[in-house]
GUDO-934506 format. One record per atom (N, C-alpha, C): z, y, x. Coordinates in steps of 0.02 Angstrom, whole numbers, padded with zeros to 5 digits, always signed. Example, Ala and Ser with C-alpha at 12.3 -4.5 7.8 and 13.67 -1.06 7.14 Angstrom:
2
+00390-00284+00660/+00390-00225+00615/+00390-00165+00660/+00354-00112+00642/+00357-00053+00684/+00394+00002+00645/
end
This chain:
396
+05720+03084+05452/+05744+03151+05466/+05779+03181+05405/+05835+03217+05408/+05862+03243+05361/+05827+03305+05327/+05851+03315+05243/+05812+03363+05207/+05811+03430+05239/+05868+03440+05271/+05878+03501+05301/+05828+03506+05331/+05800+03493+05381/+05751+03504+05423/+05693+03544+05378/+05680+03503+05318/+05610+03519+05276/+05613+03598+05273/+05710+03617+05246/+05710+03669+05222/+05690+03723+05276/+05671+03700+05359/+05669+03750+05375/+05621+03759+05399/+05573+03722+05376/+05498+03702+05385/+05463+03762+05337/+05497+03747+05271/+05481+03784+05214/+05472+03868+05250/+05533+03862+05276/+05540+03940+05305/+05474+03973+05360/+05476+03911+05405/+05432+03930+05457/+05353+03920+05431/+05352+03900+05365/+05286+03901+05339/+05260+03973+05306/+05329+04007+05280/+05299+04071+05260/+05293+04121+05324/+05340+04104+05361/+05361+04153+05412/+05283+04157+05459/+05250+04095+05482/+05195+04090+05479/+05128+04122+05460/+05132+04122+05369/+05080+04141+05333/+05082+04223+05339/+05164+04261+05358/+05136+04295+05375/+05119+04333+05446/+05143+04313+05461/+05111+04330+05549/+05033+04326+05553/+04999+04258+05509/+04925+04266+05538/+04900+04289+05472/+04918+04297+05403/+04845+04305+05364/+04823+04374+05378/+04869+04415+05394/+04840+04484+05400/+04779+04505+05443/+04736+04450+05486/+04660+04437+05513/+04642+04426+05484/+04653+04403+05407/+04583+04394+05379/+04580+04433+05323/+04647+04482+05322/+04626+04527+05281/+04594+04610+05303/+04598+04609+05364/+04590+04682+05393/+04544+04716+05355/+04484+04707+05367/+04453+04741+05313/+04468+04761+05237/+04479+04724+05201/+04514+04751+05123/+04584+04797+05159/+04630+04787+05195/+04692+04843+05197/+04650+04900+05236/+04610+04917+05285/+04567+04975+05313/+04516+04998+05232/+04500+04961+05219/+04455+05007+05137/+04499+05032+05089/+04576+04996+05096/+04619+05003+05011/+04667+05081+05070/+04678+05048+05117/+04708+05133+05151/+04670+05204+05189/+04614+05181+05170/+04587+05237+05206/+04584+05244+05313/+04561+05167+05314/+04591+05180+05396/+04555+05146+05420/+04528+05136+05485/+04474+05111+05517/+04505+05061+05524/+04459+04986+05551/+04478+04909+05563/+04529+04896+05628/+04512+04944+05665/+04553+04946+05750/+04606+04970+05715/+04628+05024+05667/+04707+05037+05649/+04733+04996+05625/+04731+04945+05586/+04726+04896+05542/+04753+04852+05583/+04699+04843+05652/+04720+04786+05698/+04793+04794+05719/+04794+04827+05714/+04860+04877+05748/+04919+04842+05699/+04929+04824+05645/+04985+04798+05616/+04998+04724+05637/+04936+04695+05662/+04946+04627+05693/+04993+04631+05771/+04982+04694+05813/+05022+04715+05849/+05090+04708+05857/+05100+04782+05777/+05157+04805+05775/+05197+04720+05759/+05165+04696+05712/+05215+04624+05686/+05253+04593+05792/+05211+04574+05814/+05228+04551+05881/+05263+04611+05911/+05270+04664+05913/+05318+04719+05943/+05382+04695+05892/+05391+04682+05838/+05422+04682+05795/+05493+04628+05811/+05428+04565+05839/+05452+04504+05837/+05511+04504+05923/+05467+04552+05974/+05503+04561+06026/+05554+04622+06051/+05554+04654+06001/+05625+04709+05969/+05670+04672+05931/+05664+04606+05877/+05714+04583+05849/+05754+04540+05853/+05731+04507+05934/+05767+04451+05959/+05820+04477+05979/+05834+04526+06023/+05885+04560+06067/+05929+04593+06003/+05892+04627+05953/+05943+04682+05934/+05984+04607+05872/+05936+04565+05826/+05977+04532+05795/+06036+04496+05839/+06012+04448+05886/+06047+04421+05933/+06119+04448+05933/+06127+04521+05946/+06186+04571+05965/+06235+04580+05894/+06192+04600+05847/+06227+04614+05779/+06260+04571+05767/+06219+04498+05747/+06260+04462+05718/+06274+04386+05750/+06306+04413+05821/+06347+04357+05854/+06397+04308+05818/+06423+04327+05792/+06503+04297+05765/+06469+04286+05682/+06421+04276+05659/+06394+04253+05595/+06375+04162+05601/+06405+04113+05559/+06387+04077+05550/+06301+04065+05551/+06264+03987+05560/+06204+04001+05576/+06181+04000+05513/+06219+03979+05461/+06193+03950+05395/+06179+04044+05370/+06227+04065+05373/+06231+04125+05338/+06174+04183+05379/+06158+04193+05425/+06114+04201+05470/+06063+04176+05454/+06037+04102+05448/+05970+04088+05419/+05963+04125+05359/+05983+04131+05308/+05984+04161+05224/+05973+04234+05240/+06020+04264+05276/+06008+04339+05280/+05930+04348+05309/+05902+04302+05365/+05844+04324+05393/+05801+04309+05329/+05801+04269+05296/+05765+04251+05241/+05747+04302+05194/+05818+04329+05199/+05819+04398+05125/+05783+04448+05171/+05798+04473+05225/+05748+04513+05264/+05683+04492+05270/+05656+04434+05275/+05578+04416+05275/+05551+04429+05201/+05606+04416+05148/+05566+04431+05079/+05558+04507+05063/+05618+04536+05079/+05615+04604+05066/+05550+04632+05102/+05557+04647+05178/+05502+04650+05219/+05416+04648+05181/+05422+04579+05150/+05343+04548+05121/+05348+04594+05060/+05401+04608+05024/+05394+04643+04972/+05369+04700+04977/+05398+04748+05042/+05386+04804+05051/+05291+04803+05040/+05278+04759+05101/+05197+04756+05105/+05152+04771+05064/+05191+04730+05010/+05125+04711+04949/+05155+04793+04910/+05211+04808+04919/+05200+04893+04880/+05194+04965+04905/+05193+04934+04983/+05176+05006+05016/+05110+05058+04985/+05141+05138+04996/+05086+05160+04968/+05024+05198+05027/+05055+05184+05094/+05031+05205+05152/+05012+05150+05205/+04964+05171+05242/+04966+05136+05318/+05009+05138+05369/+05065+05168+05379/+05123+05185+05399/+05178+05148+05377/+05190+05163+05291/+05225+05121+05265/+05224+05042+05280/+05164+05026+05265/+05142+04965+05299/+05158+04918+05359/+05157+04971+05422/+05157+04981+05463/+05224+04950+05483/+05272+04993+05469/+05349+04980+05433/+05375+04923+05417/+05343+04923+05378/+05360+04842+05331/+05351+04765+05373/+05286+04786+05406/+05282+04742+05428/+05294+04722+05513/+05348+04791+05537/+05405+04767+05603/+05466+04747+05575/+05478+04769+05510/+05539+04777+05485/+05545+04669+05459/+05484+04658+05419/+05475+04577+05425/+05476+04544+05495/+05456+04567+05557/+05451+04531+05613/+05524+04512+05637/+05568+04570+05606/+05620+04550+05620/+05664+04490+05620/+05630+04464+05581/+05683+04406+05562/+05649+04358+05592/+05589+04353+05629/+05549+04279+05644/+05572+04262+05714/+05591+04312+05776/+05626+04259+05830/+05703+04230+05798/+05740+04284+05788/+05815+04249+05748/+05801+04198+05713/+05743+04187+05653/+05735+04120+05609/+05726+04055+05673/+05664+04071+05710/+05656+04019+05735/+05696+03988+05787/+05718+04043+05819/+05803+04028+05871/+05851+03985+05855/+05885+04021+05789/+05932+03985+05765/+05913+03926+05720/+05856+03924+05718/+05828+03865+05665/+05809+03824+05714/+05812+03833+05791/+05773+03778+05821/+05851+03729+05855/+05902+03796+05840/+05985+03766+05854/+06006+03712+05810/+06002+03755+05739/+06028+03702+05674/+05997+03629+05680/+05915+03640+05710/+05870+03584+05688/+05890+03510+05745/+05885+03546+05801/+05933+03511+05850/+06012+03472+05824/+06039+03510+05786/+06112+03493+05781/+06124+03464+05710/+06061+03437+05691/+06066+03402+05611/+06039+03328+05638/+06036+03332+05701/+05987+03225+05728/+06025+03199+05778/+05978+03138+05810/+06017+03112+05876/+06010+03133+05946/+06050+03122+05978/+06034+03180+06043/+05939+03156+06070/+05918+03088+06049/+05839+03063+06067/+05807+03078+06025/+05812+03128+05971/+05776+03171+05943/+05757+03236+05927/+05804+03251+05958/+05808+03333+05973/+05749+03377+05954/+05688+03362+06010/+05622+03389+06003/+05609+03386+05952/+05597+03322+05928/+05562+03283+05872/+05565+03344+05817/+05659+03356+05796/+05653+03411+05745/+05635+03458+05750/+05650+03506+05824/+05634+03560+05841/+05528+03547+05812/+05514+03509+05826/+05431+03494+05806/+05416+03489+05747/+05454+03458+05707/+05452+03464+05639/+05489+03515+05605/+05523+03574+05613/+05519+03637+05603/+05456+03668+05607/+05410+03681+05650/+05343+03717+05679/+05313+03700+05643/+05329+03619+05627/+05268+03575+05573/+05249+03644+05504/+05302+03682+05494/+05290+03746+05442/+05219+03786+05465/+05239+03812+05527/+05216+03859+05577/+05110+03839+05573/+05117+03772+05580/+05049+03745+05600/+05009+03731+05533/+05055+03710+05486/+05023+03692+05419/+05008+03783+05374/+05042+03831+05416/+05027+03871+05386/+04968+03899+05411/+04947+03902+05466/+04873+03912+05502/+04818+03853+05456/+04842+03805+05431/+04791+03761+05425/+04769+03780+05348/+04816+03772+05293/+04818+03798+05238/+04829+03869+05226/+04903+03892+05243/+04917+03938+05204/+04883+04008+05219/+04852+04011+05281/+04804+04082+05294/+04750+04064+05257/+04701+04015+05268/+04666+04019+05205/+04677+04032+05163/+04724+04021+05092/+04733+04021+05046/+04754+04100+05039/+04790+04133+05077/+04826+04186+05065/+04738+04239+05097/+04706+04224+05141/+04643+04247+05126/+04590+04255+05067/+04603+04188+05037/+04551+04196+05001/+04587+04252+04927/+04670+04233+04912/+04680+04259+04867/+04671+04340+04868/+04701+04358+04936/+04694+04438+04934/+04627+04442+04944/+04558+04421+04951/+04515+04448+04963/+04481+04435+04872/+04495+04410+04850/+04483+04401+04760/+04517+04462+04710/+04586+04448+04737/+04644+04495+04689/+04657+04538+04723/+04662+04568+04784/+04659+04612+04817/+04728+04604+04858/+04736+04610+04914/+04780+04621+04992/+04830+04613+04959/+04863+04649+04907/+04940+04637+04886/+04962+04607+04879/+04914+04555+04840/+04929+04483+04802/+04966+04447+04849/+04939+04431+04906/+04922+04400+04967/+05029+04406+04976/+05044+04464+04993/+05091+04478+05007/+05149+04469+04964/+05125+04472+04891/+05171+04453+04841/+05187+04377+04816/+05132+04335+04879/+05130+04274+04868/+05169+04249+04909/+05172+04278+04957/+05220+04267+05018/+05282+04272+04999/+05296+04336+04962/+05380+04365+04935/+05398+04303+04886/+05346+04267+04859/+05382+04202+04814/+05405+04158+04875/+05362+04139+04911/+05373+04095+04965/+05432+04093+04986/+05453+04169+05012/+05533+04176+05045/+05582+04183+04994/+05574+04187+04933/+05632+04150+04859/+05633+04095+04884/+05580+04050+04869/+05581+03971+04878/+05635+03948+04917/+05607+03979+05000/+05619+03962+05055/+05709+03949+05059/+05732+04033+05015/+05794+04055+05026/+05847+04003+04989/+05802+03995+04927/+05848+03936+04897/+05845+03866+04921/+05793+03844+04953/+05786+03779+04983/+05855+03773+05051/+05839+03829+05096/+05884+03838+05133/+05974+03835+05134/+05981+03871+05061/+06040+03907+05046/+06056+03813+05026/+06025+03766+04984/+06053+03718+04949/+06049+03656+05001/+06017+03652+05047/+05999+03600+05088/+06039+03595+05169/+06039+03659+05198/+06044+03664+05271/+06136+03662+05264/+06180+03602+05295/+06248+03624+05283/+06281+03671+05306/+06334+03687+05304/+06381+03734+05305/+06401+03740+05382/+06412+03799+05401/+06459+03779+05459/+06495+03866+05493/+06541+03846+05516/+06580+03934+05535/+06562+03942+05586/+06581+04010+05570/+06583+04053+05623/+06648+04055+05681/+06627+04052+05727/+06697+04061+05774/+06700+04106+05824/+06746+04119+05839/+06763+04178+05877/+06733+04135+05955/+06705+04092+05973/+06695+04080+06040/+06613+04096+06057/+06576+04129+05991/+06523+04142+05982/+06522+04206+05999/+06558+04252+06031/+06549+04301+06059/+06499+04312+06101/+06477+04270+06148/+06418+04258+06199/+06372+04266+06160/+06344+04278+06090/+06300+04290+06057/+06305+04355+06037/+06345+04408+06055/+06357+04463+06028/+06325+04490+06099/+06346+04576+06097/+06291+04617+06145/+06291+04596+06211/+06377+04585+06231/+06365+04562+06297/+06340+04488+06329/+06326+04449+06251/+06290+04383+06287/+06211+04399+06297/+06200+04463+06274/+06114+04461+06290/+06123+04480+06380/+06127+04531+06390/+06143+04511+06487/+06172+04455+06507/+06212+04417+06484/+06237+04348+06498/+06184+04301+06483/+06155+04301+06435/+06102+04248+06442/+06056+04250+06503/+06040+04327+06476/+05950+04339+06537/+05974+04349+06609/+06045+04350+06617/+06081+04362+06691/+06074+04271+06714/+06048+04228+06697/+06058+04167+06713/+05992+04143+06732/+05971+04113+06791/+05898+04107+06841/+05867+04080+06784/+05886+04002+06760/+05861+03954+06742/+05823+03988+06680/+05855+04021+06616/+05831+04038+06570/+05778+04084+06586/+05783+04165+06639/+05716+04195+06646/+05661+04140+06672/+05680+04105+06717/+05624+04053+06740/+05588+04012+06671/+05621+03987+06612/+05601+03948+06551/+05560+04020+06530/+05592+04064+06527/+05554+04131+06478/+05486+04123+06498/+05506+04145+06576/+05435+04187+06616/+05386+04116+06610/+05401+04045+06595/+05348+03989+06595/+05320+03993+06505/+05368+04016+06472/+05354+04011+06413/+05294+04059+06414/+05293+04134+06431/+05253+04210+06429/+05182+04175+06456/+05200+04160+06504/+05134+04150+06532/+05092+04091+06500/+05100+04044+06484/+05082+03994+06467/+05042+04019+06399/+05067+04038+06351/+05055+04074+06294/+05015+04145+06299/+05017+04162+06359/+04961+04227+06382/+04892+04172+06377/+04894+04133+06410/+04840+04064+06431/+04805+04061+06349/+04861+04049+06318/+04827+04008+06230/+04814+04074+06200/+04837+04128+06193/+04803+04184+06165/+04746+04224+06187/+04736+04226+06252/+04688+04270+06282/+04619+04231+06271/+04642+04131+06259/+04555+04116+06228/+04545+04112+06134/+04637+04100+06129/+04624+04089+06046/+04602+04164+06018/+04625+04228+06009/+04592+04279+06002/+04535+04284+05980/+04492+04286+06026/+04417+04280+06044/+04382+04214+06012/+04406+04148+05992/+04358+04095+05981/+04301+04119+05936/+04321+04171+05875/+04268+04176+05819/+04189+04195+05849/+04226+04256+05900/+04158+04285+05947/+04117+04231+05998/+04178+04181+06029/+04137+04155+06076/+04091+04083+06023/+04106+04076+05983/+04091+04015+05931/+04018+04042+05897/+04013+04110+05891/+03949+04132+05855/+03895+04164+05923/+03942+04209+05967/+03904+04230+06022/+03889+04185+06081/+03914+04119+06090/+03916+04094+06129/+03886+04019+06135/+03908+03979+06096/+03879+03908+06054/+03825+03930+06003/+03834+03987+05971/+03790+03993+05910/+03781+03967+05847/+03853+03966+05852/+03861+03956+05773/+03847+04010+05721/+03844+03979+05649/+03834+04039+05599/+03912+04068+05593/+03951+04132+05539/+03997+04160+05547/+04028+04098+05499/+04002+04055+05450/+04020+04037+05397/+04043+03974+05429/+04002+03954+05487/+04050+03891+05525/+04097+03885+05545/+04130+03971+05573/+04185+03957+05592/+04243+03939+05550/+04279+03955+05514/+04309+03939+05463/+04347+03855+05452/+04285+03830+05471/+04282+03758+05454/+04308+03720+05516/+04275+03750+05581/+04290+03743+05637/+04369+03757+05674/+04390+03812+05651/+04465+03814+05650/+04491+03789+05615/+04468+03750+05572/+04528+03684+05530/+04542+03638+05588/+04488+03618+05630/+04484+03565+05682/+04539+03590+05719/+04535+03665+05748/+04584+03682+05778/+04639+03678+05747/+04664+03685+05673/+04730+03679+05649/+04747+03595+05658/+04714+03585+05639/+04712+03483+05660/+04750+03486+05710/+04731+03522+05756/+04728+03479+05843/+04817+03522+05847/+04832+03577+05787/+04902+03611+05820/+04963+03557+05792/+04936+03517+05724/+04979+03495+05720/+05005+03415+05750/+04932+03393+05780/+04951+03327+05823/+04968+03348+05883/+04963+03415+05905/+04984+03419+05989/+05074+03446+05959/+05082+03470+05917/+05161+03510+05914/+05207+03418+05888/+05178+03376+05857/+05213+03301+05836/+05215+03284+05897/+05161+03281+05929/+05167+03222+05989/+05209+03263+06065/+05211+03326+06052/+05235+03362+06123/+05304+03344+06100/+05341+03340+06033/+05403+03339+06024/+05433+03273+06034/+05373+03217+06015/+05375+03153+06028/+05405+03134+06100/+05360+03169+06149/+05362+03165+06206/+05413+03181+06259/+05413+03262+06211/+05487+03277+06257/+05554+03242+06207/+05558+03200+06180/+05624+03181+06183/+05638+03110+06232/+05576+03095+06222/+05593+03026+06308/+05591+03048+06353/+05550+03107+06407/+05557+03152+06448/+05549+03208+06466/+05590+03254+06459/+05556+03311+06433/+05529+03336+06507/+05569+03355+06556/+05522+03386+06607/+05457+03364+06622/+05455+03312+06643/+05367+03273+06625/+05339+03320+06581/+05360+03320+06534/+05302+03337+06459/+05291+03408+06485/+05347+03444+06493/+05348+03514+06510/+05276+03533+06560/+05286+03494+06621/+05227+03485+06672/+05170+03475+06641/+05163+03407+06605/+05106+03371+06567/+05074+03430+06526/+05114+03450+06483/+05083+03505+06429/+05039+03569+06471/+05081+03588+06493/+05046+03620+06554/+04982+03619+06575/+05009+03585+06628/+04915+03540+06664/+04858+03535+06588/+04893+03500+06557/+04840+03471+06473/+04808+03541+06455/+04846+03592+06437/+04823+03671+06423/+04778+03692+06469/+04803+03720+06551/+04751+03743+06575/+04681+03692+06580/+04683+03619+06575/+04620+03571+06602/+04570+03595+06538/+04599+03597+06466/+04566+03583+06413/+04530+03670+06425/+04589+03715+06450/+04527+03800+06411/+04484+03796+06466/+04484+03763+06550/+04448+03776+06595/+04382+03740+06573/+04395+03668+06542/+04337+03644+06530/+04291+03681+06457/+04352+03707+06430/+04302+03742+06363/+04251+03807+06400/+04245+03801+06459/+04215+03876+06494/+04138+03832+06495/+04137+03746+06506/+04070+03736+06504/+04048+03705+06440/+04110+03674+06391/+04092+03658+06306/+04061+03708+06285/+04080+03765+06260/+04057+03813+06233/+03990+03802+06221/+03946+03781+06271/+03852+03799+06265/+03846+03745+06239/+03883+03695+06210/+03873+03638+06172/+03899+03624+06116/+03866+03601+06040/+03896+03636+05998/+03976+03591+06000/+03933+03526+05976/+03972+03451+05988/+04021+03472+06040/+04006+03480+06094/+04069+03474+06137/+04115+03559+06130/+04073+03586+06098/+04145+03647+06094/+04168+03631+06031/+04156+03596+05979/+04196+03562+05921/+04246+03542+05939/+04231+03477+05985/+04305+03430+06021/+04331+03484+06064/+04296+03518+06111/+04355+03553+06141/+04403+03603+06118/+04380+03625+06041/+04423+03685+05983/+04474+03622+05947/+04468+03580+05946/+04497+03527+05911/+04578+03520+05985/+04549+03508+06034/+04605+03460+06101/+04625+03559+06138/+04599+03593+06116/+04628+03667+06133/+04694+03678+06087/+04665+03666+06030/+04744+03665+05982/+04782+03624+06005/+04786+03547+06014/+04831+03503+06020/+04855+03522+06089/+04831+03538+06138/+04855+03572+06192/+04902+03629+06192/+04863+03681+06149/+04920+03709+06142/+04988+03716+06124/+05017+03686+06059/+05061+03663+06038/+05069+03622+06062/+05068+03559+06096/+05095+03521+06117/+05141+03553+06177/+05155+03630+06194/+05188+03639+06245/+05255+03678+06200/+05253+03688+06130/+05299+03732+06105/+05354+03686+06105/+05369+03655+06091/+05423+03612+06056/+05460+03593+06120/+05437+03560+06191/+05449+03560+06254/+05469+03638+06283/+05448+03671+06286/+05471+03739+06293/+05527+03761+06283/+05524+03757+06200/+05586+03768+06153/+05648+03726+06186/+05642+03667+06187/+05695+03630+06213/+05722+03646+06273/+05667+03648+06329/+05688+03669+06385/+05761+03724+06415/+05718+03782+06372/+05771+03843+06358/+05819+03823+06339/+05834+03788+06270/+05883+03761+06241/+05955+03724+06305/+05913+03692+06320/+05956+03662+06361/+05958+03700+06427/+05922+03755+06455/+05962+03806+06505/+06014+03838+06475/+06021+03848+06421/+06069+03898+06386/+06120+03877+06378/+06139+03816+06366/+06197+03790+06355/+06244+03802+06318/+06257+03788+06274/+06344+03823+06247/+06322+03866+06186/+06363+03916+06189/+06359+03958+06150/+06296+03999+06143/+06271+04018+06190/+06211+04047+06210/+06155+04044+06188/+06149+03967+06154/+06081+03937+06150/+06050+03980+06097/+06088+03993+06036/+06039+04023+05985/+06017+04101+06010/+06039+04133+06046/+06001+04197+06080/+05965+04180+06130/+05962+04127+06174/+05906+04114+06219/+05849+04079+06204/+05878+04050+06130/+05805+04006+06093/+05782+04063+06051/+05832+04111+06020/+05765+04170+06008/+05739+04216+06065/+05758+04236+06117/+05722+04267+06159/+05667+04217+06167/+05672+04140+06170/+05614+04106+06194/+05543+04129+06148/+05553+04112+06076/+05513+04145+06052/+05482+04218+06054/+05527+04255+06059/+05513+04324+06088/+05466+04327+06139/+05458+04269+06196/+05425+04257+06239/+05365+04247+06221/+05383+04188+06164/+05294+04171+06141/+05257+04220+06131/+05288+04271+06090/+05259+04323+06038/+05225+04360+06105/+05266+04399+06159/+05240+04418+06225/+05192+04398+06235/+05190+04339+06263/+05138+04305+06280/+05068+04324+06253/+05085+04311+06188/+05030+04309+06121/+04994+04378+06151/+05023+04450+06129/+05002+04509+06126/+04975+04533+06214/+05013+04480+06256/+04976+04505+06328/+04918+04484+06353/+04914+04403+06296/+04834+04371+06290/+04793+04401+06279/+04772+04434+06214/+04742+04472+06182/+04728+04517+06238/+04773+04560+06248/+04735+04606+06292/+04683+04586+06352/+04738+04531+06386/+04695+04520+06456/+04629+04497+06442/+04607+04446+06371/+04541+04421+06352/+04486+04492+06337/+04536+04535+06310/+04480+04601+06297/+04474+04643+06364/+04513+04622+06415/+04490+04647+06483/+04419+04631+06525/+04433+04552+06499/+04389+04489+06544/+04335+04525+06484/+04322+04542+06424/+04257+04558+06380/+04239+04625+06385/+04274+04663+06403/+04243+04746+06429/+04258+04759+06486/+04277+04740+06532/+04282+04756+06602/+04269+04690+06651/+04268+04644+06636/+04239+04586+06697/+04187+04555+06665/+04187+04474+06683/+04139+04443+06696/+04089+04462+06605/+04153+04462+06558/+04112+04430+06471/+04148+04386+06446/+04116+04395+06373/+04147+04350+06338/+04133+04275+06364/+04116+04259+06399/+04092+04180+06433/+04147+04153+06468/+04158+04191+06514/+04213+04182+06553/+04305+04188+06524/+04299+04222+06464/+04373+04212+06418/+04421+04164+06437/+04372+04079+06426/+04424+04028+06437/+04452+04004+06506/+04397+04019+06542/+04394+04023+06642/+04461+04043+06624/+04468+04112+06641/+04526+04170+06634/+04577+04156+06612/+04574+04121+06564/+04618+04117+06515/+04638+04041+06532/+04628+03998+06573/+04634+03921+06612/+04669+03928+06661/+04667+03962+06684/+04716+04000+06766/+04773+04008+06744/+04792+04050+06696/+04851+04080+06664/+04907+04011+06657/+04909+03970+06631/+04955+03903+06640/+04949+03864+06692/+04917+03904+06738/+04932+03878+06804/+04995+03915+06842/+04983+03988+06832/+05042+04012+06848/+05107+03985+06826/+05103+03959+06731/+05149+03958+06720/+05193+03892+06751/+05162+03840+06772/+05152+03780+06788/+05193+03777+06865/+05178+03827+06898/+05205+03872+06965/+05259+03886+06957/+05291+03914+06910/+05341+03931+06899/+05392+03887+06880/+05370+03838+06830/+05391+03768+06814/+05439+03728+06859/+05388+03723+06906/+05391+03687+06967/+05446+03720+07013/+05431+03785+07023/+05499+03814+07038/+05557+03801+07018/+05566+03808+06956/+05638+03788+06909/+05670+03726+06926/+05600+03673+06931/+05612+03608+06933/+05658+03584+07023/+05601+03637+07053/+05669+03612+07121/+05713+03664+07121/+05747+03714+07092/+05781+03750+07099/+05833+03679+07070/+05845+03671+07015/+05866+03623+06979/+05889+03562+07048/+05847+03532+07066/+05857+03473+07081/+05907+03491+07166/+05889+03551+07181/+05949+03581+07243/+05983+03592+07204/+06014+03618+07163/+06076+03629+07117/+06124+03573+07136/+06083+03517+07107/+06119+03453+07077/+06128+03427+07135/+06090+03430+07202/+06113+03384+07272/+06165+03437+07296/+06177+03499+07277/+06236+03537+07304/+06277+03521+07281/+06294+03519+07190/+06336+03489+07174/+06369+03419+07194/+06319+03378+07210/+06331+03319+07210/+06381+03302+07294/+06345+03359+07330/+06387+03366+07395/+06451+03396+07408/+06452+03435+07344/+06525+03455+07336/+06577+03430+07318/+06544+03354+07245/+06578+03333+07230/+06578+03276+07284/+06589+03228+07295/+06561+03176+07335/+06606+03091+07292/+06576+03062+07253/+06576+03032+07222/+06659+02966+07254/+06709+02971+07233/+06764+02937+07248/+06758+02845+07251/
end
């Protein structure tokens, strides 16, 4: 695989570190601002409001921008952004800083999942799009730890000022590695009126609405594991920790092998990943009371999960076609992020208003069934397409 790719690994590794370390710092930013833990939670929010406000409005701005020059600018916005963080003097400010960073993470990963595509062979496509994320997953595995433990030593800022080196790094790795390429005026479809031109097209809301849901599925049990792992299996708090490494394990062999997969077939995988997600959280509804078996099932929950991003990603990719693709591969993400923040809620529905925290993964097992429904839809919408076409054309 070419260096380029690494460089944008680099990227999606900070872009990553910061989306999740801010869970494990809540407490130190609620004591250093004066603000309860639920307000606090609230910036993990705003980042995902952030992330699904900046697909559409970047998308629009900067249509007719080269992607090279576009990756770098989102870069300088993710550092600035992290900078703000670590010097805000408010919870507001904060607040700020950190929609104003979300900004740049569907555009990075959109147009980075375009470039990554358009640096290999057409039978590897996924592969890179997977080894981009490879950032994304190694930063759950390492870099939230690390950026935990530092701000909880040196205090929350650090954390953030560690990140602002990250996106230097990133910017120069990027700027010297990823090649060159223009801008053209046929990139208009990326400007305001290709955002109704994209989402005006069946195939892509159908990829979205499989992407949302599917990712409602992996957030509404990932959320919750710490509670169901101590309240539920009975683990100590100090196990978990260790236990979500298993889960980082399992994100980065399911995001290699889903990309693996979808480049020999991707609709299969699309299906496969699917089915694999809801079977693994339905069965984690009876692992759980076992310690052993909710180990392996936090371990094949990760690889499940990711193993549907990279297939996803592509999918869209290739509804979009053309010019389009880098605004419909960031709305896709935009999707994830959706997804993410509609999980969360629905799992804290199923824990204060239905069955309990027991039932989380039940709940949360259904959810990629829908999306799976929908799938399947696309899939014969698709396949009448092609016998209409095929009847129109009628082969000479």
């Amino acid at each position: 695989m070419p260096l380029a790719l690494y460089a944008l690994t680099a990227g999606a590794f900070g872009i990553g570190v910061t989306e999740f370390v801010i869970m494990g710092l809540l407490i130190d930013v609620s004591a250093d601002l004066g603000v309860s833990i639920s307000a606090a939670g609230l910036l993990i929010s705003g980042y995902a409001l952030g992330v699904v406000i900046g697909a559409p409005l970047l998308g629009a701005i900067a249509g007719r921008w080269s992607k090279k020059t576009l990756l770098m600018s989102l870069m300088v916005v993710f550092t600035i952004g992290n900078l703000a963080c670590a010097l805000a003097p408010d919870y507001w400010t904060l607040m700020a800083a950190r929609v104003l960073t979300a900004f740049a993470h569907a555009s990075f990963f959109g147009v980075g999942s375009v470039v990554a595509t358009s640096l290999v062979a057409p039978n590897k496509k996924a592969s890179a799009i997977a080894i981009m994320f490879t950032g994304l997953t190694v930063a759950n595995i390492l870099g939230v730890p690390f950026g935990t433990w530092l701000g909880q030593a040196y205090g929350w800022r650090s954390t953030f000022f560690a990140v602002t080196a990250i996106g230097v790094v990133a910017l120069a790795v990027i700027a010297a590695l990823v090649p060159k390429d223009k801008a053209s005026d046929d990139r208009q479809e990326e400007g305001s009126q290709g955002v109704l031109a994209v989402l005006g097209r069946r195939a892509v809301i159908l990829g979205l609405l499989t992407t949302v849901l599917s990712w409602v599925g992996v957030f509404a049990g990932f959320t919750y594991i710490a509670p169901i792992l101590t309240e539920i299996t009975g683990f100590s708090e100090a196990a978990v920790s260790p236990i979500l490494l298993v889960f980082g394990g399992g994100l980065v062999v399911g995001n290699l092998l889903g990309g693996w997969l979808a480049d020999r077939r991707l609709v299969p995988t699309v299906v496969a990943s699917l089915v694999a997600l809801s079977v693994v959280l339905l069965a984690m509804t009876a692992a759980i009371h076992q310690p052993v078996l909710a180990v392996i099932a936090i371990g094949l929950f990760g690889a499940a999960a990711f193993a549907t991003v990279s297939p996803l990603q592509m999918w869209v990719l290739q509804k979009a076609e053309g010019a389009g693709q880098g605004l419909a591969s960031s709305f896709n993400i935009a999707a994830f992020n959706l997804g993410n923040a509609i999980g969360a809620w629905l799992g804290g529905i199923v824990i204060d208003h239905g069955p309990g925290l027991g039932s989380v993964t039940l709940v949360a097992g259904l959810v990629p069934i829908a999306a799976l429904a929908v799938a399947l839809f696309a899939i014969r919408l698709d396949k009448r397409s092609a016998e209409t076409a095929a009847l129109a054309c009628p082969a000479e």
